[in-house]
N, C-alpha and C positions, 0 to 999 in steps of 0.2 A: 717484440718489445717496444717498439716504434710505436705500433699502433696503439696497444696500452696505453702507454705514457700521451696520445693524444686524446685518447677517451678520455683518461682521468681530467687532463686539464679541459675540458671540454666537459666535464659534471662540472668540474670545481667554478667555470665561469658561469655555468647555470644554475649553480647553489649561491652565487657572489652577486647574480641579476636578484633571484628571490629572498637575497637577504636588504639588498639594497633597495628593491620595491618595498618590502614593510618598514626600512628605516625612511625612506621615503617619505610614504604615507604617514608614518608618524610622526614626523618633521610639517608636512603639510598640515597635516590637522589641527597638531598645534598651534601652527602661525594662523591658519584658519580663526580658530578659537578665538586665539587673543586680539585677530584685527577686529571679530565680531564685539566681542567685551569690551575694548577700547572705544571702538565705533560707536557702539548703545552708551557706555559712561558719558563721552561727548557727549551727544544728542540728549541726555536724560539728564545733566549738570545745565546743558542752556537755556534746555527747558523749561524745568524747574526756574529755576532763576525768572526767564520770560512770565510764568506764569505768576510768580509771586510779586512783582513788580506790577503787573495788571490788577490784581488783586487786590496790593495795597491801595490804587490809583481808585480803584470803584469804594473801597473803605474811607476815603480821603474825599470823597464826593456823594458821602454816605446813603451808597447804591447796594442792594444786596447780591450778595456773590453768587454766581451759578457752583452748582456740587463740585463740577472740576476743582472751580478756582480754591474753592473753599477747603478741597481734602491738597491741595497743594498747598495752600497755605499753612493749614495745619503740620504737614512733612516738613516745613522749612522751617518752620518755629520750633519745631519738636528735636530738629537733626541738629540744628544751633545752641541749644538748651537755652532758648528764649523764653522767658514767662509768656503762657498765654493769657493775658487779660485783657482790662481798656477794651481797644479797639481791637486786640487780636480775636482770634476764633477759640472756640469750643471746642471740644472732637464732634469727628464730621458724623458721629453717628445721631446728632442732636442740632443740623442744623439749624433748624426753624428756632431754637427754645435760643440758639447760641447767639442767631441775627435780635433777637426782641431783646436780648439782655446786652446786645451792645448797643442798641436807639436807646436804650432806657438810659445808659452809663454816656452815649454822647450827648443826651438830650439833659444833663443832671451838668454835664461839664460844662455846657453853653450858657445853662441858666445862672450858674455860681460864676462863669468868665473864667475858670480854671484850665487855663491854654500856655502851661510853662513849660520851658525850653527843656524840660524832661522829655518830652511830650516828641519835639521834634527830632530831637536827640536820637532816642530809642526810633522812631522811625527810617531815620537815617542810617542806621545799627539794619535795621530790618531788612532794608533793600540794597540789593548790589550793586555796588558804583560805578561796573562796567554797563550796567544796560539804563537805556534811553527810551523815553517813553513821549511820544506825540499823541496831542488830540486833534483829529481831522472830520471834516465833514465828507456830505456823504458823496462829494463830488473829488475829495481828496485834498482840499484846502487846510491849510496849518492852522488851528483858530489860538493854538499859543506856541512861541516858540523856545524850545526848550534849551536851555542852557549850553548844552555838548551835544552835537552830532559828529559821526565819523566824513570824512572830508570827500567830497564826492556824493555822499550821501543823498538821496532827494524821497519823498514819501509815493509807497507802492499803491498806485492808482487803483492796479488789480486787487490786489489784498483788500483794498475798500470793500469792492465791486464785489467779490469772493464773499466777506465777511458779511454782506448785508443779502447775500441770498441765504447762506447757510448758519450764522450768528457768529462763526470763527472761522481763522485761517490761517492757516502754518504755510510759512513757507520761508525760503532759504534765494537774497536776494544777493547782488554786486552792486558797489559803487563803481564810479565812474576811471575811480583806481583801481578796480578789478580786486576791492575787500571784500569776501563774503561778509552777509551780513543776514541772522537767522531774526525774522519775524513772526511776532503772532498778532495778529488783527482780531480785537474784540466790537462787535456793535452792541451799543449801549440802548436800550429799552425805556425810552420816559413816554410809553401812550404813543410813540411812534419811533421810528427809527431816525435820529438825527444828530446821532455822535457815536465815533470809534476812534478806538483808544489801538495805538499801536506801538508794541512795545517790541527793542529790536536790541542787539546784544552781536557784538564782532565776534565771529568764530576763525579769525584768520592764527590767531596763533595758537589755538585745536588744531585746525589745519595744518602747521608748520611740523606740531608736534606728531602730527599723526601720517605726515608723508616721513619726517624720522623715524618712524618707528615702522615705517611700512619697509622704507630702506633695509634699515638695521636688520628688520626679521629676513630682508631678501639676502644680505651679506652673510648674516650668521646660518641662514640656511646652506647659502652655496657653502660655505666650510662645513657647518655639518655633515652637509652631502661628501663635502669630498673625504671628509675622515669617515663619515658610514661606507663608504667606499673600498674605504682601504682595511677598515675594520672587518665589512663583508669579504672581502677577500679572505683575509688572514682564518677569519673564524671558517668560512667554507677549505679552507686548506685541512683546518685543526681536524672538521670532522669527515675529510676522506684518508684521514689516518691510517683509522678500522679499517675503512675499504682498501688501503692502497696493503694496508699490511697483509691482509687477508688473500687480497691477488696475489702476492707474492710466497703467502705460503701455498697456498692450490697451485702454484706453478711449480714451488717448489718440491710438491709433495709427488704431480704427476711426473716429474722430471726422476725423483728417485725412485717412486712406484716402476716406472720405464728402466732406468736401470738394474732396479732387483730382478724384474720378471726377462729382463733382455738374457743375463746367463744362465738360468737353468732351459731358456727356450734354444737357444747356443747350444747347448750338451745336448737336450733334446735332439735338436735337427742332426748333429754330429752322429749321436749315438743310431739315430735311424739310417742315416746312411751308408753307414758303415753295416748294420744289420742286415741291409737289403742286398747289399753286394755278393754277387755266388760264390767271389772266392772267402769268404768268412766262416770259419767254420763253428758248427751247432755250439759248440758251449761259448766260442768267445757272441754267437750270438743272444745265448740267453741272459751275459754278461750285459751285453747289450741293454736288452728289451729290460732288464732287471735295473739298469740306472735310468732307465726313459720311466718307466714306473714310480723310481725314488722323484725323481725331478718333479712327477707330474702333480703327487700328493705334497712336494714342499711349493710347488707354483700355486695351487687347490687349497692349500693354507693361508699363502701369501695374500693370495685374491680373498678369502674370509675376512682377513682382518682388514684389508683395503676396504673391503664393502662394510666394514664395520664401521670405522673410522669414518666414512663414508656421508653414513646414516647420521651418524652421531653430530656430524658437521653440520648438517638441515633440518636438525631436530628430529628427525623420524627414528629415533633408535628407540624400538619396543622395549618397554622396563615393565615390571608385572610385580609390584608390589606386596609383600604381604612378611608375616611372620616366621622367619627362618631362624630354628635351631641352629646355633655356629656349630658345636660342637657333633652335629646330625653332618653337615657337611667333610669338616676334619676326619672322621671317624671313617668316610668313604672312598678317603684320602689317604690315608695315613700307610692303611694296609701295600698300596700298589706302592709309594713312594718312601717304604723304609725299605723293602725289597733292594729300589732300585739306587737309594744312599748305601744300604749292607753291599752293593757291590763293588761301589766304587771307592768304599772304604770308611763312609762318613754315617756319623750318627746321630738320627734326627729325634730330636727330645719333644715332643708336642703336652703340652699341660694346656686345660681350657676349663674356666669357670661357666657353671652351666648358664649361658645368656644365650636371650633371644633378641635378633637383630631385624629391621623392618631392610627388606632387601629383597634379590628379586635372586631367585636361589641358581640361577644356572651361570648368573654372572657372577655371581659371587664364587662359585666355584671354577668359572676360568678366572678368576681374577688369585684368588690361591693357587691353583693350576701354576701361571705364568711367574710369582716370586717364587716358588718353588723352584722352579724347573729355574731360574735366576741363579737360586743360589746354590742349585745344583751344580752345573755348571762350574761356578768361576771360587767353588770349596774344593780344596786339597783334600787328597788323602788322610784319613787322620781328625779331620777336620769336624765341627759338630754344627747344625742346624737346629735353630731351636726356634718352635712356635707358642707363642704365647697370647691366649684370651682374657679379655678381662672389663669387668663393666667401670666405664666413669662417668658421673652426672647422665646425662642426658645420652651418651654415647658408649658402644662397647669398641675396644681398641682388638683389632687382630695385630700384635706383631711377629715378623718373622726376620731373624736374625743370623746370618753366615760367619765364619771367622776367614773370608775369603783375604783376597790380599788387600782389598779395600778399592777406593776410587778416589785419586784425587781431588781438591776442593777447589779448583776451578771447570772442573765437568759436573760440578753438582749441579747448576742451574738449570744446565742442559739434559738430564738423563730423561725427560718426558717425552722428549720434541722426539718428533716423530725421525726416525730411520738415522738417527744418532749412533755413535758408536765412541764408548770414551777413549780409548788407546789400542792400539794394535795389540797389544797382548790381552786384552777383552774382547774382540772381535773374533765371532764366529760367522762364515759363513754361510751356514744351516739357518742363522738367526739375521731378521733384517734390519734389526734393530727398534722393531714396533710394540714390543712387550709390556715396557715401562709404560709408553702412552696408550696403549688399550686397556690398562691396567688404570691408569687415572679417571680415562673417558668412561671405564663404567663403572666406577665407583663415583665420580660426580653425580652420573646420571642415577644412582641411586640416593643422593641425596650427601653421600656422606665426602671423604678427604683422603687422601695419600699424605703421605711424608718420609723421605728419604736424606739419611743418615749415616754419615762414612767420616773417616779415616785412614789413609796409608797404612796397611799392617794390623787394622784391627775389626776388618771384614764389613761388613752392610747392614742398616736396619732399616725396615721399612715398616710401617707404623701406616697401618687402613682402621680409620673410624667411623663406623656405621651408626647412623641414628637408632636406636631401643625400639623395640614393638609397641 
């Protein structure tokens, strides 16, 4: 018992590991996810930004835009629900036709002097207030200085140096206050290289929010984990249920199997002993050898239905399906087992509509066999047995009915379970009380149902519904 009880807990903590690895892993991935998402929005929102800020700057110095600048600029105007005109762009899929129609539209405002504070206005609308924009030479010198810089701030030498091998340059600097601070370095093209524009935008409170959020996913993880924890437990508990119940009827079942077969093996041994003794004389020995024989064919039964039960427990129980005449079976019943009701004083009524039942016909007929010999049994004298066939929808019902003394209605639940006995005055020792459950086990494994039905004083019914041919 001991040891059971540490096996099981010993699945249940290794069903509670592998539950808790995939809520795990699903917690991870998640937080995974969302650092990724976060991460990319950052970097794609500074971006952005950076690049339309450079954009405007080459617009404003009426330089034409490289395709980047140009389909970034377009995204920002478009996400804003900015009119594109004036001096904005085109869609990018019309660069060339979009740059000629904006010289032609600034080249028509310069001539007319049409430079009103509309004009500034909507530009100031267009660019982002948080990002700063220097122009430097090519040695890194400030050639204007721009109104707002972040405090510490000084212009990245290398970004220069970067920009003017490759035309741009991303990178991600620190002031001297230890602010991040994300740049894009553009060199500007007039017949040679000798202006870059660098446009720079503070990511320190991206960063603030994004070590919060890094926190947060770590704190709500470790609670996650630990209620997946406790969840996992719980739910590995729920489903060694089955398993814990099922141990304990297999124990249960060989513990009474060992009981049943322990006293007839008792008599057995007794009665040979006794047999073999010289002083016993010939008839009490064949008294003998004649209950070692009864004992051997009710042990030789016992064991049938044990290995039946058995089978039926591991799924291997042979069923052989096919079209059985009910009434073909009754009819080869009926003769042996009015005999043996006319002797014991009862009368057994059988009526059957002629149905065919999809069933496997040898169990079907121990399964008649075993409520017979039931309500043989535990019917008086006087008493009448009555079997009745009969088809409904989909199903033909066998029932068979005693006017025995009845069964209590708190042994109802119980009369399947195996090696039950409802009350000492229903207990036979010939019987080990496996009838009723052999009787369900193969009638399930036929497809179809049992159902049993009593009353105190108004005898048993038992009600087997077989699926139609």
């Amino acid at each position: 018992m001991l040891t059971e009880k540490r096996a099981l807990r010993r699945l249940r903590l290794q069903l509670t590991l592998v539950y808790l690895a995939a809520a795990l892993g699903f917690i991870v991935l998640a937080g995974g996810l969302s650092f990724v998402l976060l991460r990319h929005y950052f970097h794609s929102a500074v971006d952005s930004a950076l690049r339309n800020r450079v954009a405007l700057e080459l617009i404003q110095l009426g330089l034409p835009l490289p395709p980047d600048l140009e389909r970034a600029r377009f995204e920002w105007l478009s996400l804003r629900n900015l009119p594109i005109s004036d001096d904005k762009l085109r869609e990018p899929e019309e660069p060339d036709k979009g740059r000629q129609e904006d010289r032609r539209r600034r080249d028509e405002e310069e001539e007319s002097g049409d430079d009103s504070s509309e004009t500034v206005i909507r530009v100031q609308i267009e660019q982002p207030s948080d990002v700063f924009l220097l122009r430097l030479s090519a040695d890194g010198r400030l050639l204007a200085t721009p109104p707002l810089l972040p405090a510490g701030f000084l212009p990245s030498v290398e970004a220069v140096q970067a920009a003017g091998r490759a035309g741009v340059d991303w990178r991600t600097v620190e002031t001297s206050a230890g602010e991040p601070i994300r740049l894009l370095t553009y060199a500007l093209h007039n017949g040679q290289i000798d202006l870059y524009v660098q446009a720079g935008r503070s990511v320190l409170e991206q960063e603030i929010v994004f070590r919060q959020f890094v926190t947060g996913v770590l704190a709500g993880g470790g609670v996650l984990a630990a209620l997946a924890a406790l969840a996992s437990w719980s739910i590995a508990g729920r489903s060694l249920k089955p398993v814990q119940a099922a141990w304990e009827r297999q124990r249960e079942f060989v513990a009474n199997a060992s009981h049943e077969l322990r006293a007839p093996l008792s008599l057995i041994q007794l009665s040979a002993e006794l047999a073999t003794r010289a002083d016993t004389p010939p008839a009490e020995q064949r008294d003998l050898a004649a209950d070692v024989l009864r004992e051997a064919r009710h042990m030789a039964h016992l064991i049938d239905d044990l290995l039946l039960l058995s089978r039926a427990d591991v799924g291997r129980l042979p069923v052989h399906l096919e079209p059985v005449p009910v009434q073909r079976v009754l009819d080869g019943l009926s003769a042996e087992w009015t005999r043996a009701c006319a002797a014991r004083g009862i009368m057994l009524d059988v009526a059957s509509t002629p149905c065919i039942a999809r069933a496997d016909e040898t169990y079907l007929r121990q399964v008649l066999l075993a409520l017979l010999d039931n309500a043989v049994r535990y019917t008086p004298a006087g008493g009448q047995i009555t079997i009745r066939v009969s088809p409904r929808d989909r199903w033909i019902d066998v029932v068979v009915r005693d006017t025995g003394p009845g069964i209590p209605a708190e042994h109802l639940p119980h009369l399947f379970e195996r090696f039950y006995q409802a009350d000492p005055a229903r207990t036979d020792k010939a019987h080990a009380g496996l009838g009723l459950s052999i009787v369900r086990t193969l009638v399930e494994a036929m497809g179809g149902s049992v159902d049993l039905d009593s009353r105190l004083g108004y005898g048993v019914t038992v009600t087997v519904s077989l699926p139609k041919a």
